[in-house]
C-alpha positions as a Markdown table, in Angstrom:
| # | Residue | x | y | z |
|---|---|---|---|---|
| 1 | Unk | 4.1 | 63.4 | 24.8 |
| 2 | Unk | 6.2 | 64.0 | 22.1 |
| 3 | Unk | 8.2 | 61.0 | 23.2 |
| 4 | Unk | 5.2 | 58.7 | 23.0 |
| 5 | Unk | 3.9 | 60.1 | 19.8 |
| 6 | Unk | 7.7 | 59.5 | 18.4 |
| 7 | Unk | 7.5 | 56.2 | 19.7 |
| 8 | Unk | 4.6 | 55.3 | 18.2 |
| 9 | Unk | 5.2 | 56.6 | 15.0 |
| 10 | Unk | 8.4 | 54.2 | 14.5 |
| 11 | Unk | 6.1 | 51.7 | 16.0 |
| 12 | Unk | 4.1 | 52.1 | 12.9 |
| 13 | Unk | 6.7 | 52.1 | 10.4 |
| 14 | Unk | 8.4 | 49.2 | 11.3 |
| 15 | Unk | 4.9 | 47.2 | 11.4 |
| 16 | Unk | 4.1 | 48.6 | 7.9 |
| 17 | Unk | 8.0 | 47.7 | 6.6 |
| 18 | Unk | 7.2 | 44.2 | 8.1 |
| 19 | Unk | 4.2 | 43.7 | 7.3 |
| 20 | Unk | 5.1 | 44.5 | 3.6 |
| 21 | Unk | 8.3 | 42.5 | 3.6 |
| 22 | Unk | 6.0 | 39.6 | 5.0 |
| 23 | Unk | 3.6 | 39.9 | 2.3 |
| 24 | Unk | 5.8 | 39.9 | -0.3 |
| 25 | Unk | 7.5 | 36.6 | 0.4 |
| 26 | Unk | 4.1 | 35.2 | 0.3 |
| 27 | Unk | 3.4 | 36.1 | -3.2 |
| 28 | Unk | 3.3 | 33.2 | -5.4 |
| 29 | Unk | 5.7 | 32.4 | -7.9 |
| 30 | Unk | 4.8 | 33.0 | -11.7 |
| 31 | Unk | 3.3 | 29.6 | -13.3 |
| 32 | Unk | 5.4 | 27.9 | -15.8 |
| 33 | Unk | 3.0 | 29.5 | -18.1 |
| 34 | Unk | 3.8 | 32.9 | -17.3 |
| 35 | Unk | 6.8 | 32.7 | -18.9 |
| 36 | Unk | 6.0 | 33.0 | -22.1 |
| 37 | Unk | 3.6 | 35.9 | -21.4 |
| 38 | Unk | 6.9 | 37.6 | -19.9 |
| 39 | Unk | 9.0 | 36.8 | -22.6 |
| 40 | Unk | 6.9 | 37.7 | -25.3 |
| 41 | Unk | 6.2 | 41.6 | -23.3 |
| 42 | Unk | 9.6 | 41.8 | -23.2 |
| 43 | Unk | 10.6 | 40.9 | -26.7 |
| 44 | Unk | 8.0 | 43.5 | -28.2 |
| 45 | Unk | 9.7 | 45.9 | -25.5 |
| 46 | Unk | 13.4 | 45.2 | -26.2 |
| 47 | Unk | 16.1 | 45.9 | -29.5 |
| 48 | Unk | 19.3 | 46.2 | -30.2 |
| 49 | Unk | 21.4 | 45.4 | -26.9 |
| 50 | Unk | 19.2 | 43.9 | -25.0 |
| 51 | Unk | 19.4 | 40.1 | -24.1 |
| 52 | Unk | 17.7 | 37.0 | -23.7 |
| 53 | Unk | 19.3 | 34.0 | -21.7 |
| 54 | Unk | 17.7 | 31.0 | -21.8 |
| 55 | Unk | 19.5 | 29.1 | -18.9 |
| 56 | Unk | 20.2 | 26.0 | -17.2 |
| 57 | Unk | 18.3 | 25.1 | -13.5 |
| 58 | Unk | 21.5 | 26.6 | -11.6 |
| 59 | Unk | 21.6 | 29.5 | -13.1 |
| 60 | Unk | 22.0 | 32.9 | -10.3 |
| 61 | Unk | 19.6 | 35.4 | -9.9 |
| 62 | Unk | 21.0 | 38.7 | -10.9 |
| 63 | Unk | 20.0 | 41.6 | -8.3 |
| 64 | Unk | 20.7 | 44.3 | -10.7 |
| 65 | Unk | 17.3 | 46.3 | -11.1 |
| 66 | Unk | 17.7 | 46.0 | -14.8 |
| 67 | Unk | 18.2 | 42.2 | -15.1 |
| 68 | Unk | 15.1 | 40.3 | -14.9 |
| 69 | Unk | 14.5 | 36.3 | -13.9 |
| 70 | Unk | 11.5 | 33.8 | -15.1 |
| 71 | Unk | 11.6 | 30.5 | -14.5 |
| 72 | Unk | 9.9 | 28.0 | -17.0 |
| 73 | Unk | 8.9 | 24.2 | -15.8 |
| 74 | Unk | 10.3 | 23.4 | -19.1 |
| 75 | Unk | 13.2 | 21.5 | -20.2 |
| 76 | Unk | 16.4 | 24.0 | -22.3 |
| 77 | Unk | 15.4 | 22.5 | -25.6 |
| 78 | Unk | 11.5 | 23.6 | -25.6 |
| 79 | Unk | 12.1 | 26.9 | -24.0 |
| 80 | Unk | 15.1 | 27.7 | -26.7 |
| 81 | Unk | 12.8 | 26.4 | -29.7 |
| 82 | Unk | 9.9 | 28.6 | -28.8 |
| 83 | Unk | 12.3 | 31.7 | -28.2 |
| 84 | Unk | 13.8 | 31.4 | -31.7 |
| 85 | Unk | 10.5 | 31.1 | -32.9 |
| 86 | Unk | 9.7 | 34.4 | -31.7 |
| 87 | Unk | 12.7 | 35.9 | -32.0 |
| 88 | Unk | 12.9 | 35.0 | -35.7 |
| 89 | Unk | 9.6 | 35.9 | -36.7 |
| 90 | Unk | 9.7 | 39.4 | -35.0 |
| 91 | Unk | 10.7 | 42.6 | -37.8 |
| 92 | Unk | 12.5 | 44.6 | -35.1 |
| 93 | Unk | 15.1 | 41.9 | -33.8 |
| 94 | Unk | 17.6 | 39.5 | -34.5 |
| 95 | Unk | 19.5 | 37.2 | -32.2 |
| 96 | Unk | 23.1 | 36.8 | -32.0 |
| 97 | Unk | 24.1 | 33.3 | -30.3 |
| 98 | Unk | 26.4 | 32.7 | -27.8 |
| 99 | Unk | 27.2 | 29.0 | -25.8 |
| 100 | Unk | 29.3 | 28.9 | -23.2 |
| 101 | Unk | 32.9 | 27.4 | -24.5 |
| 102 | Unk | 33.2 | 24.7 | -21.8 |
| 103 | Unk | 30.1 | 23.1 | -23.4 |
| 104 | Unk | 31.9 | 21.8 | -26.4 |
| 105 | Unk | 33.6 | 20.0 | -23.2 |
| 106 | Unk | 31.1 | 18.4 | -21.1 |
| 107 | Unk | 31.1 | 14.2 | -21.5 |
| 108 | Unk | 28.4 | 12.1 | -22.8 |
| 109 | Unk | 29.3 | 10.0 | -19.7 |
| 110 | Unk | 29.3 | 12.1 | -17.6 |
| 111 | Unk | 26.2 | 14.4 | -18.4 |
| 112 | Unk | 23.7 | 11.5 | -20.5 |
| 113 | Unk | 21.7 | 13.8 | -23.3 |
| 114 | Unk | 24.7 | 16.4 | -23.7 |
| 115 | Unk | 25.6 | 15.5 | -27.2 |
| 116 | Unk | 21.9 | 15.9 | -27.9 |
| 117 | Unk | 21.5 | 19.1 | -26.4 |
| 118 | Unk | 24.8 | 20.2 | -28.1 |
| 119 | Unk | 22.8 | 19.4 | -31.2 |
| 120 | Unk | 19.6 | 21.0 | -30.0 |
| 121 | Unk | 21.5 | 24.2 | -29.3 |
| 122 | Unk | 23.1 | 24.4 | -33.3 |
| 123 | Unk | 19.7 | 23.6 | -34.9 |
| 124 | Unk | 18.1 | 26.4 | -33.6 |
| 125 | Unk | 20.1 | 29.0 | -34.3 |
| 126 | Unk | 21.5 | 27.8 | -37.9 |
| 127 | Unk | 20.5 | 31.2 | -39.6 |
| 128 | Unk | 22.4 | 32.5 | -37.1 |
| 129 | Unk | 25.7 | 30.8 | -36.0 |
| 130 | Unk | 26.8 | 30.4 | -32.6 |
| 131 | Unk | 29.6 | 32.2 | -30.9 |
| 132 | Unk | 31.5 | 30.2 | -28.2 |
| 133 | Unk | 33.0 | 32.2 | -25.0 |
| 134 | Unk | 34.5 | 31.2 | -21.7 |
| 135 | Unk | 31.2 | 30.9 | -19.3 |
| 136 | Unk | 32.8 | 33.9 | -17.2 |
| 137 | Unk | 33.6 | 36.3 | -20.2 |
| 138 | Unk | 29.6 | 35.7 | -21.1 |
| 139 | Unk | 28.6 | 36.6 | -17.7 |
| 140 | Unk | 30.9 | 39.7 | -18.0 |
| 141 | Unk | 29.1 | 41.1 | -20.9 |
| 142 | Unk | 25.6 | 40.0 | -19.6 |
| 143 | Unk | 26.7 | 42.0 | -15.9 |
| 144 | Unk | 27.8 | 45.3 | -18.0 |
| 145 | Unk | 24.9 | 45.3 | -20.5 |
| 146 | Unk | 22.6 | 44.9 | -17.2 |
| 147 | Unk | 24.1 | 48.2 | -16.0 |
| 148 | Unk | 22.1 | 50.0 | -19.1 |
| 149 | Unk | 20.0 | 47.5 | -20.8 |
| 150 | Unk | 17.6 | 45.3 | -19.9 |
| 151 | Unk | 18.3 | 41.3 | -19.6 |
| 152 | Unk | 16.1 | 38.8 | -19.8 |
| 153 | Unk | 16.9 | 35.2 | -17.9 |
| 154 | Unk | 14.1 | 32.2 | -18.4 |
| 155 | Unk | 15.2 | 29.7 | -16.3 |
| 156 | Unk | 14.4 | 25.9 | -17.2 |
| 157 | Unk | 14.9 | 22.7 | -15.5 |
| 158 | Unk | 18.3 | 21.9 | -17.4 |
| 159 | Unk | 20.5 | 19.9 | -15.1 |
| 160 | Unk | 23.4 | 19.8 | -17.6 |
| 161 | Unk | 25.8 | 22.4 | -16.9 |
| 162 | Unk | 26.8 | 24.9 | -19.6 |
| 163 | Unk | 24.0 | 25.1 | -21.5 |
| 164 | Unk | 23.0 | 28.3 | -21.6 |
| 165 | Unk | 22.6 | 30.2 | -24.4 |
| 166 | Unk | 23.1 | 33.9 | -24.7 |
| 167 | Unk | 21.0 | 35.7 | -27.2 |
| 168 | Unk | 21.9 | 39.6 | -27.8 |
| 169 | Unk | 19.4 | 41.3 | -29.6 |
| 170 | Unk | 20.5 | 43.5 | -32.8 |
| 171 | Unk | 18.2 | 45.6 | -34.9 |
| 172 | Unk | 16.2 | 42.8 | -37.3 |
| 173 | Unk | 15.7 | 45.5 | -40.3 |
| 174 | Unk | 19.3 | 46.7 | -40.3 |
| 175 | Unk | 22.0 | 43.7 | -41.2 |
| 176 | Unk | 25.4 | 44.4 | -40.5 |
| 177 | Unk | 26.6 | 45.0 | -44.4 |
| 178 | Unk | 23.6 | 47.4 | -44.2 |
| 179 | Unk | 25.4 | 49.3 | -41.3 |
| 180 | Unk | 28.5 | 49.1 | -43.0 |
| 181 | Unk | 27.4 | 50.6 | -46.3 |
| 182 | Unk | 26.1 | 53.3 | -44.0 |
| 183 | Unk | 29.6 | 53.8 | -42.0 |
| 184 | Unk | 31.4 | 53.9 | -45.4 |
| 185 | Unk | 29.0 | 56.3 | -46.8 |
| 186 | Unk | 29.2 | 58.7 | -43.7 |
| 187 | Unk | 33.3 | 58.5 | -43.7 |
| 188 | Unk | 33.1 | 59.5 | -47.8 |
| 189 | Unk | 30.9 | 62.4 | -46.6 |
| 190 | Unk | 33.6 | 63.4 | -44.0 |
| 191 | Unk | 36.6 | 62.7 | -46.2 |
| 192 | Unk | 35.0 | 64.9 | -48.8 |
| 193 | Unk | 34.6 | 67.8 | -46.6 |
């Protein structure tokens, strides 16, 4: 009896554990709308070293608990202007830029509307100017910040490749003379004693 009872207990886990696994593969996928409801949770969530990747269509999905994928219906360009929107009107962040350095690469012949994207890209983070890194070194820092931090990736329909941009999130009422003044004042304090 103890046999059957065994027996029937795995019976019943393995239905459940299938049964769940089945049901959530049928969930549905967020609308494109959700996006911006995930986005804007997130940004009133996150600070300084946290991240925000707005991304081409190819773009992976990470696996790590602590990096998080959206996907928007929308092309790079209207997804990137309404997250420097946000991100620029918000007191307790600022964005620091980054573009993949193989970007300033791609051909207008080869990829039509690159040179406007490329343009795209600059306007929207003038206050702020872009950094350029090789795609791989990007991906390096965005992997190691997802081991403590949380990342954000909203995934658009870009077809161009190399378009992502990398936003790390710094503290938006602290500028980086304003953390320098305080470093300076904190090694006069030790100097001193």
């Amino acid at each position: 009896m103890t046999t059957v009872k065994r027996k029937m207990f795995l019976a019943t886990c393995i239905c459940g554990l299938l049964g769940s696994s089945l049901f959530a593969q049928s969930l549905p996928a967020q609308s494109s709308s959700d996006w911006k409801a995930v986005f804007q949770s997130r940004l009133a969530l996150y600070g300084h070293r946290n991240w925000i990747v707005v991304s081409d269509s190819a773009f992976p999905a990470f696996s790590k608990p602590g990096v998080e994928t959206v996907v928007a219906n929308e092309g790079l360009s209207s997804v990137l202007k309404y997250v420097e929107s946000a991100i620029s009107t918000s007191r307790h962040v600022r964005a620091t830029a980054f573009v993949d350095k193989e970007l300033q690469f791609i051909d207008e012949n080869d990829f039509p509307g690159v040179s406007e994207l490329r343009r795209q890209i600059r306007v929207a983070f003038t206050k702020t100017p872009d950094s350029s890194m090789l795609h791989a070194k990007l991906m390096s820092q965005v992997d190691e910040a997802g081991e403590t931090y949380r990342v954000l990736f909203i995934k658009t329909t870009e077809t161009i490749p190399y378009t992502t941009v990398f936003l790390r999130l710094d503290c938006g009422y602290l500028d980086d003379a304003g953390e320098r003044k305080i470093r300076s004042a904190m090694a006069s304090a030790e100097a001193k004693h």
